[in-house]
LUMTOR-259047 format. One record per residue: residue number from 1; x, y, z of N, C-alpha, C in turn. Coordinates in pm, whole numbers, plus 32768, in hexadecimal, padded with zeros to 4 digits. Example, Ala and Ser with C-alpha at 12.3 -4.5 7.8 and 13.67 -1.06 7.14 Angstrom:
# LUMTOR-259047
@nr 1&n.c1 8527&n.c2 7DC7&n.c3 830C&ca.c1 84CE&ca.c2 7E3E&ca.c3 830C&c.c1 8528&c.c2 7EB6&c.c3 830C
@nr 2&n.c1 8505&n.c2 7F1F&n.c3 82C4&ca.c1 8557&ca.c2 7F96&ca.c3 82CA&c.c1 850A&c.c2 8003&c.c3 8313
//
This chain:
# LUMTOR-259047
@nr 1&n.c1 CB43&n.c2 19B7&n.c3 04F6&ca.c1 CB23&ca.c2 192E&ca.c3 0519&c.c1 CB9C&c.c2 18D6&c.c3 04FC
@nr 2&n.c1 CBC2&n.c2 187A&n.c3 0553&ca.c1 CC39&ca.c2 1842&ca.c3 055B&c.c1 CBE9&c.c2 17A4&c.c3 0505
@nr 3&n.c1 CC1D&n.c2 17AA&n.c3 04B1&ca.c1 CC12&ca.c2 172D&ca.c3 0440&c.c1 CC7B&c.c2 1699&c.c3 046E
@nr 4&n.c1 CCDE&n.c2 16C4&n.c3 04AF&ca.c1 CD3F&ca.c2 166E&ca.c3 04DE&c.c1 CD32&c.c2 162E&c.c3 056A
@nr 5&n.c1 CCE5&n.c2 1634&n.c3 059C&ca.c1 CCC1&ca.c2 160B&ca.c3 062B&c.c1 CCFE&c.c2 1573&c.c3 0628
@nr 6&n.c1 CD24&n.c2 1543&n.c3 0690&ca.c1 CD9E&ca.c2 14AE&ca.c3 06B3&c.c1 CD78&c.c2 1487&c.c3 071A
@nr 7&n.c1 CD72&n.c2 1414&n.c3 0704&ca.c1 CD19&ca.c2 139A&ca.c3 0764&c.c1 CDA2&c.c2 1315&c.c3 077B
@nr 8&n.c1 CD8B&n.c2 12C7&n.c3 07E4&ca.c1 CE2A&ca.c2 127C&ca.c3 07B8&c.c1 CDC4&c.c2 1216&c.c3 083F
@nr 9&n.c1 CE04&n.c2 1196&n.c3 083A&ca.c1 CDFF&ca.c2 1132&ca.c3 089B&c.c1 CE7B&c.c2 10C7&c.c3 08AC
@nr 10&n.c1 CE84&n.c2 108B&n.c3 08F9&ca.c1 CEE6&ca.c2 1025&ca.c3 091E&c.c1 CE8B&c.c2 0F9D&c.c3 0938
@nr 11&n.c1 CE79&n.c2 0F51&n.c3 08F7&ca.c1 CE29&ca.c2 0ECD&ca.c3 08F9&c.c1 CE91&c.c2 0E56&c.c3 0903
@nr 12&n.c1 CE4F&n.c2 0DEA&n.c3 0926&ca.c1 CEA7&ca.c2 0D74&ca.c3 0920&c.c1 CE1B&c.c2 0D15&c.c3 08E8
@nr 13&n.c1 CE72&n.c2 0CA4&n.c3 0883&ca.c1 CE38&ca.c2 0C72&ca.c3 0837&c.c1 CE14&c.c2 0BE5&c.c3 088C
@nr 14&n.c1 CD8D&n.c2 0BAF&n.c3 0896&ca.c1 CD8F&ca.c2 0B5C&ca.c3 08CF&c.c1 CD48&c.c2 0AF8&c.c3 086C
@nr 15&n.c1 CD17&n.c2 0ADD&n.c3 0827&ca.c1 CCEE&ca.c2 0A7B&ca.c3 07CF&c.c1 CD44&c.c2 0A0E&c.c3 07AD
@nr 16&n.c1 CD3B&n.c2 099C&n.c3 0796&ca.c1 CDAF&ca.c2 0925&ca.c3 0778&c.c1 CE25&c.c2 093B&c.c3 072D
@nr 17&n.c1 CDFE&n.c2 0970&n.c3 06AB&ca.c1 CE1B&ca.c2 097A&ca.c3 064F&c.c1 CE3A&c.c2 0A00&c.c3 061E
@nr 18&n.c1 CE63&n.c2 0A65&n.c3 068B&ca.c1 CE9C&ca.c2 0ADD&ca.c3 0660&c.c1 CE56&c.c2 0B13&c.c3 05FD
@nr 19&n.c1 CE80&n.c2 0B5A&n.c3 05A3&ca.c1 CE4D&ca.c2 0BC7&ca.c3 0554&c.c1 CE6D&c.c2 0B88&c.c3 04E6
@nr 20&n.c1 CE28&n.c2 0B0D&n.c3 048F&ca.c1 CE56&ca.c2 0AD0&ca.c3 0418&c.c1 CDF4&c.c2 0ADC&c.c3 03AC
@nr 21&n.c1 CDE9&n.c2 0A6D&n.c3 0345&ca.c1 CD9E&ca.c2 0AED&ca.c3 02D1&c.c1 CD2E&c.c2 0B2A&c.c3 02E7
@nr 22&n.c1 CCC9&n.c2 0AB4&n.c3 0354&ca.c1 CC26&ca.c2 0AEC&ca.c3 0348&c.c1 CC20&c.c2 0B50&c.c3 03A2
@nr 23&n.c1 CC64&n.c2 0B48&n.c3 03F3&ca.c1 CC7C&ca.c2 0BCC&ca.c3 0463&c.c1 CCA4&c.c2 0C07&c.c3 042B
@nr 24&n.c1 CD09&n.c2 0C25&n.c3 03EE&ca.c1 CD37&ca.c2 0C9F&ca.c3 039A&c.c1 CCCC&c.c2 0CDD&c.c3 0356
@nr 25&n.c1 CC7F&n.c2 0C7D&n.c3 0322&ca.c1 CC2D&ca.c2 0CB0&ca.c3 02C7&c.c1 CB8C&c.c2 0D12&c.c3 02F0
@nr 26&n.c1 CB8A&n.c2 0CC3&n.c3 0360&ca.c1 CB05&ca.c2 0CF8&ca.c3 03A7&c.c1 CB4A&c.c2 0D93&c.c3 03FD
@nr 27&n.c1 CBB5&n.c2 0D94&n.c3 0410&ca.c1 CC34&ca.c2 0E39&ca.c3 0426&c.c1 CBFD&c.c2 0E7E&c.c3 03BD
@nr 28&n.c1 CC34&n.c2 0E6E&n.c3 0373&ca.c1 CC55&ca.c2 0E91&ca.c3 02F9&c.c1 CB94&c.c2 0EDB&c.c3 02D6
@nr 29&n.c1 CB72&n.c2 0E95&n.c3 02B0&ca.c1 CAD3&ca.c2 0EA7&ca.c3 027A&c.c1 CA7D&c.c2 0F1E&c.c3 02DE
@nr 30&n.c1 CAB1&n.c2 0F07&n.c3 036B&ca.c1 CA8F&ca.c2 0F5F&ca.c3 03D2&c.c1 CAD8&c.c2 0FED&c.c3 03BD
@nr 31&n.c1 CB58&n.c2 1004&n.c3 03C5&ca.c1 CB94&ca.c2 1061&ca.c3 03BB&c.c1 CB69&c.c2 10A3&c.c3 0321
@nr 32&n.c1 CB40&n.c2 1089&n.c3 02C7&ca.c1 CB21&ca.c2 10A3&ca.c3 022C&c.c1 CAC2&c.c2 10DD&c.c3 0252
@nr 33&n.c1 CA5E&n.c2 10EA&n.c3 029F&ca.c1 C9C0&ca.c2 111F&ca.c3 02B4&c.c1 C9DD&c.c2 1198&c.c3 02B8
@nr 34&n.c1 CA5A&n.c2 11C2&n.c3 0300&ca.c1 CA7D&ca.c2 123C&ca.c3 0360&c.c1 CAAF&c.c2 1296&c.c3 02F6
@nr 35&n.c1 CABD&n.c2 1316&n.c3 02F5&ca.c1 CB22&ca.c2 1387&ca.c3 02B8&c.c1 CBA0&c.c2 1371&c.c3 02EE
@nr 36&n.c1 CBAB&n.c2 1377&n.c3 035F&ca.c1 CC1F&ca.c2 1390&ca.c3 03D9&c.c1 CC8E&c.c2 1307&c.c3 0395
@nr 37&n.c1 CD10&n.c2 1376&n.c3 036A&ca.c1 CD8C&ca.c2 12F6&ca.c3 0371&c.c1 CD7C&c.c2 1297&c.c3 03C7
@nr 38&n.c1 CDA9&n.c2 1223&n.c3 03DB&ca.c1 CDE3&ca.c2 11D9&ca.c3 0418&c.c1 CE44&c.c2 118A&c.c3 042A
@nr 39&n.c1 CE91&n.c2 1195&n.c3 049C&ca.c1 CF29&ca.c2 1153&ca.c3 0484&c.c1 CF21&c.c2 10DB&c.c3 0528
@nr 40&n.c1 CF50&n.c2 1087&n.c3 04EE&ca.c1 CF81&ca.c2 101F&ca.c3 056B&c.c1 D020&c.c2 1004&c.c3 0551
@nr 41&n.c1 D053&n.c2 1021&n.c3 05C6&ca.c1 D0B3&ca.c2 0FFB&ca.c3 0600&c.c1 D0E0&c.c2 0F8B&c.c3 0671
@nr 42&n.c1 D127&n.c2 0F3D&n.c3 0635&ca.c1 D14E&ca.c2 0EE6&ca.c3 069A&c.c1 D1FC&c.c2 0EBB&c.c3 0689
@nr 43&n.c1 D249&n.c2 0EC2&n.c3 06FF&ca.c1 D2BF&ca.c2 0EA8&ca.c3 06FF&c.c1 D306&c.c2 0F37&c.c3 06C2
@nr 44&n.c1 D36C&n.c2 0F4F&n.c3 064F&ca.c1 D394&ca.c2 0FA7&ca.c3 0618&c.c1 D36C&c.c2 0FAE&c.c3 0595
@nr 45&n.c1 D2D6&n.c2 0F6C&n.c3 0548&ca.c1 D295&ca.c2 0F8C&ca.c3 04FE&c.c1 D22A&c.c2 0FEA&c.c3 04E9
@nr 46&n.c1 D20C&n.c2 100E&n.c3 048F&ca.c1 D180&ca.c2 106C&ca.c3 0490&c.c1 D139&c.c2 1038&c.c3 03D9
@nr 47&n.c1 D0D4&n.c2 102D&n.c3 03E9&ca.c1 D08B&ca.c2 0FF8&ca.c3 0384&c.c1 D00F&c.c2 1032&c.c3 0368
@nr 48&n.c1 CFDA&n.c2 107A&n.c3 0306&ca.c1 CF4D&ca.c2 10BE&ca.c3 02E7&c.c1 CEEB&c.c2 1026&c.c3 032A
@nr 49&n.c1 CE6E&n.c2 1070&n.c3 035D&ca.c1 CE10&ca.c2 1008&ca.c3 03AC&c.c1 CD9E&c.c2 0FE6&c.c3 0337
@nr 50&n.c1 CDD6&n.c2 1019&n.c3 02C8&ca.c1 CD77&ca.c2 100A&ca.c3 0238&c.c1 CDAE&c.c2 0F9C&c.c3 01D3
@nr 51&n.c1 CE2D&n.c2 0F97&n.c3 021A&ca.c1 CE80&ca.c2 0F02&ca.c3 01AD&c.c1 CE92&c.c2 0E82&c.c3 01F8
@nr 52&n.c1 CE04&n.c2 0E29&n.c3 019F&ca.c1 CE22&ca.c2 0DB4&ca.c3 01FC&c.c1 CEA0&c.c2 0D8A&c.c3 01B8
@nr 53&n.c1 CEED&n.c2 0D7F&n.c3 014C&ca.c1 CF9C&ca.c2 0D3E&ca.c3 0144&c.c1 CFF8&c.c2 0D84&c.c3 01B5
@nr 54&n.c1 CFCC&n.c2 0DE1&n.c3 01D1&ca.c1 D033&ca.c2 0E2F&ca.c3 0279&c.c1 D015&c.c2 0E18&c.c3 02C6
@nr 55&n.c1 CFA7&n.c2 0DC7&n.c3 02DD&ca.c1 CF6D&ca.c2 0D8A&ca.c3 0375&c.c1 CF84&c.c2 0D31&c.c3 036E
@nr 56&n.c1 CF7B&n.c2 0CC4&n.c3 0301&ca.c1 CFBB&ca.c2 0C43&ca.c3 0302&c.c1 D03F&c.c2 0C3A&c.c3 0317
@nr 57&n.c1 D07A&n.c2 0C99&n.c3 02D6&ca.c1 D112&ca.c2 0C92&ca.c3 02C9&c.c1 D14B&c.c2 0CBC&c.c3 0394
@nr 58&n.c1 D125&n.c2 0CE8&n.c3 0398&ca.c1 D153&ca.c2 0D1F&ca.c3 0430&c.c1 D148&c.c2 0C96&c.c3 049B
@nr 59&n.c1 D114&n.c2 0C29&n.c3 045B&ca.c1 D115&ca.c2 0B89&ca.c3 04C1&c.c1 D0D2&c.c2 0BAA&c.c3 0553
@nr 60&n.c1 D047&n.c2 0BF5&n.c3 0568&ca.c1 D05B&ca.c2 0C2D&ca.c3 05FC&c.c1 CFF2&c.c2 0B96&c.c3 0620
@nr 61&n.c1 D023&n.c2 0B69&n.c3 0681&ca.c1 D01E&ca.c2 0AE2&ca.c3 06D6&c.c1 CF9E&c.c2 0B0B&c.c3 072E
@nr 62&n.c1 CF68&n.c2 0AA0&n.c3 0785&ca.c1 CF2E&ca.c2 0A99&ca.c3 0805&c.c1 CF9B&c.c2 0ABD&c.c3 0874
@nr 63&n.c1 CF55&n.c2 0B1D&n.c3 08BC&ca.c1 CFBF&ca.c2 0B66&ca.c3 0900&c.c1 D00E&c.c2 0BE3&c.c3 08E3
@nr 64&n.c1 D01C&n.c2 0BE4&n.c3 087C&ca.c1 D050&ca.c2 0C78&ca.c3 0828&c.c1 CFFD&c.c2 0CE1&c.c3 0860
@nr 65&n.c1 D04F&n.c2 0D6B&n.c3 087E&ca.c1 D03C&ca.c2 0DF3&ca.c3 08B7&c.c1 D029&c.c2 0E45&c.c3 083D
@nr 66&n.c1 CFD8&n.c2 0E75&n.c3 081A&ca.c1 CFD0&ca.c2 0ED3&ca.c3 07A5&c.c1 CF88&c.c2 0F74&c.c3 07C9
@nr 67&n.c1 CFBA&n.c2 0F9E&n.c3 0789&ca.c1 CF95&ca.c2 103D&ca.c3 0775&c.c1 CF5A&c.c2 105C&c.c3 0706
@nr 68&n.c1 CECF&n.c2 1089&n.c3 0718&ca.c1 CE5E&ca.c2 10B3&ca.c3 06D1&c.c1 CE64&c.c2 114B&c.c3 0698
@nr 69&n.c1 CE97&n.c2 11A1&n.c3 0648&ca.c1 CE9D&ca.c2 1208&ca.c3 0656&c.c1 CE0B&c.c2 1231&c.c3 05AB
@nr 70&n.c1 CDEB&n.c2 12B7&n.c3 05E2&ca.c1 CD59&ca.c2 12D8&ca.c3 059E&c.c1 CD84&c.c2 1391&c.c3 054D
@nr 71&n.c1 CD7D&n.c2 1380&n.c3 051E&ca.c1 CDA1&ca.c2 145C&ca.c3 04E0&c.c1 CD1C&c.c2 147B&c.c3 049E
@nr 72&n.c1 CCD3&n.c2 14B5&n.c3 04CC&ca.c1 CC3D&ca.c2 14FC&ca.c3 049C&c.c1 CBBD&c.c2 1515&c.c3 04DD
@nr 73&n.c1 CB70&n.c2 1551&n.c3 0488&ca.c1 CB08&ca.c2 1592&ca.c3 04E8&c.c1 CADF&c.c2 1524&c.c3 051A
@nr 74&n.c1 CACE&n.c2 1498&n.c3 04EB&ca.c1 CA71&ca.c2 141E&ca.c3 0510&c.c1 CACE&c.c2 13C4&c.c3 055F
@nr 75&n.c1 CB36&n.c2 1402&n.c3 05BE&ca.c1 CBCA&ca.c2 13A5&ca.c3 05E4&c.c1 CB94&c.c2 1360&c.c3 0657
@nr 76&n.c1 CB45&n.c2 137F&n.c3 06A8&ca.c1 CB05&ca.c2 1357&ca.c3 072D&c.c1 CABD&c.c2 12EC&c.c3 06F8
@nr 77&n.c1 CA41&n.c2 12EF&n.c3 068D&ca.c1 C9DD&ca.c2 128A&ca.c3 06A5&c.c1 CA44&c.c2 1229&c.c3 0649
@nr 78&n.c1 CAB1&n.c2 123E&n.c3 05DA&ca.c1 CACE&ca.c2 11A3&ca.c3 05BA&c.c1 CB4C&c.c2 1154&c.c3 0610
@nr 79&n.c1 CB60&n.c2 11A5&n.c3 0671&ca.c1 CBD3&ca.c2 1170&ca.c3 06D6&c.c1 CB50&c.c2 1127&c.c3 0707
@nr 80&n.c1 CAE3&n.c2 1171&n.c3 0752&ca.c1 CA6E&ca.c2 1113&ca.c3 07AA&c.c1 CA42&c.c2 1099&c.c3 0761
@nr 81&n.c1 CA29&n.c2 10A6&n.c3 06C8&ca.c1 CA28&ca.c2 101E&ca.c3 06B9&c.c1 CA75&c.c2 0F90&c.c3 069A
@nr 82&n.c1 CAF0&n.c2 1007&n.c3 066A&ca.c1 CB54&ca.c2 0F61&ca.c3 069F&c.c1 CB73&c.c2 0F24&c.c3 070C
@nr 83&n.c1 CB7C&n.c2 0F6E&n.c3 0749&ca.c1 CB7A&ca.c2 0F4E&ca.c3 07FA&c.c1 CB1A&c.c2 0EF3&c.c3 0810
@nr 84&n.c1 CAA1&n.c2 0F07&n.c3 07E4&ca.c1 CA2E&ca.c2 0EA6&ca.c3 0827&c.c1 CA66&c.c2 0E3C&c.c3 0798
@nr 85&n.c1 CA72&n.c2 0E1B&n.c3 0745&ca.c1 CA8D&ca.c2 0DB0&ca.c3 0704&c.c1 CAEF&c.c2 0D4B&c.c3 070F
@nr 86&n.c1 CB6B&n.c2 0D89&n.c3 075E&ca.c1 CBE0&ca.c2 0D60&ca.c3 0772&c.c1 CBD8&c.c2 0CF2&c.c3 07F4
@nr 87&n.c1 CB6F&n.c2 0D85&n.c3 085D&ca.c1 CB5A&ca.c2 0D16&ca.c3 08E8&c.c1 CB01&c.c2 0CBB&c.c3 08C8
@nr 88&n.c1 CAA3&n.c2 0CA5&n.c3 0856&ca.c1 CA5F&ca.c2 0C26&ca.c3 084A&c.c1 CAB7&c.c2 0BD0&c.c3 07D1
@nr 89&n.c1 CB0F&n.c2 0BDD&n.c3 07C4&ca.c1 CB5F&ca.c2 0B81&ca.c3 07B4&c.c1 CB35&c.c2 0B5D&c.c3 06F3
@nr 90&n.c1 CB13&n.c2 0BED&n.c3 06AA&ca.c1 CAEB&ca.c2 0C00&ca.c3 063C&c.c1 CA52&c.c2 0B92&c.c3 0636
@nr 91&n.c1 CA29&n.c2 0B80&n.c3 0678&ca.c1 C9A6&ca.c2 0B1B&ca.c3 0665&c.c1 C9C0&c.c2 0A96&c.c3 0638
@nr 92&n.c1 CA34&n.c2 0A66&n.c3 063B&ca.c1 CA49&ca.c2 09E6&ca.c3 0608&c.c1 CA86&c.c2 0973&c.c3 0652
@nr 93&n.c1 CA7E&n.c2 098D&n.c3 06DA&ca.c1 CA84&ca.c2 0931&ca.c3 075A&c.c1 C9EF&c.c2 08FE&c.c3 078F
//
């Protein structure tokens, strides 16, 4: 059984206010549920999707292109739910 299974997306951030603390935080709290690493990448950074100070720190804007990447048996369903959180704009629009 392959324990490492990899899930990945390319999202763009559309909320006002980019990915700043409460968004980070509602990331952050989501990705924690999961086993499966998580890493976001954007630009020539890469940042665990479990540290909101690396999500803050990375400044990702409205409009920002990011890469969702997932490593574990559970890599599919917590890519699926950031995805749906991201396109509703973390619930805070």
């Amino acid at each position: 059984m392959n324990t490492k299974q990899k899930s990945s997306i390319e999202i763009i951030i559309k909320n006002r206010y980019g990915i700043h603390v409460e968004a980070a935080a509602i990331f952050v709290k989501i990705a924690s549920k999961y086993e499966s690493e998580v890493f976001v990448e954007n630009k020539n950074a890469k940042v665990s999707g479990k540290s909101i100070m690396g999500l803050i720190a990375m400044t990702i804007g409205c409009g920002s292109k990011i890469k969702i990447i997932a490593k574990g048996h559970d890599s599919a369903e917590v890519i699926n739910e950031l995805q749906k959180i991201i396109n509703n704009k973390f619930n805070l629009e």
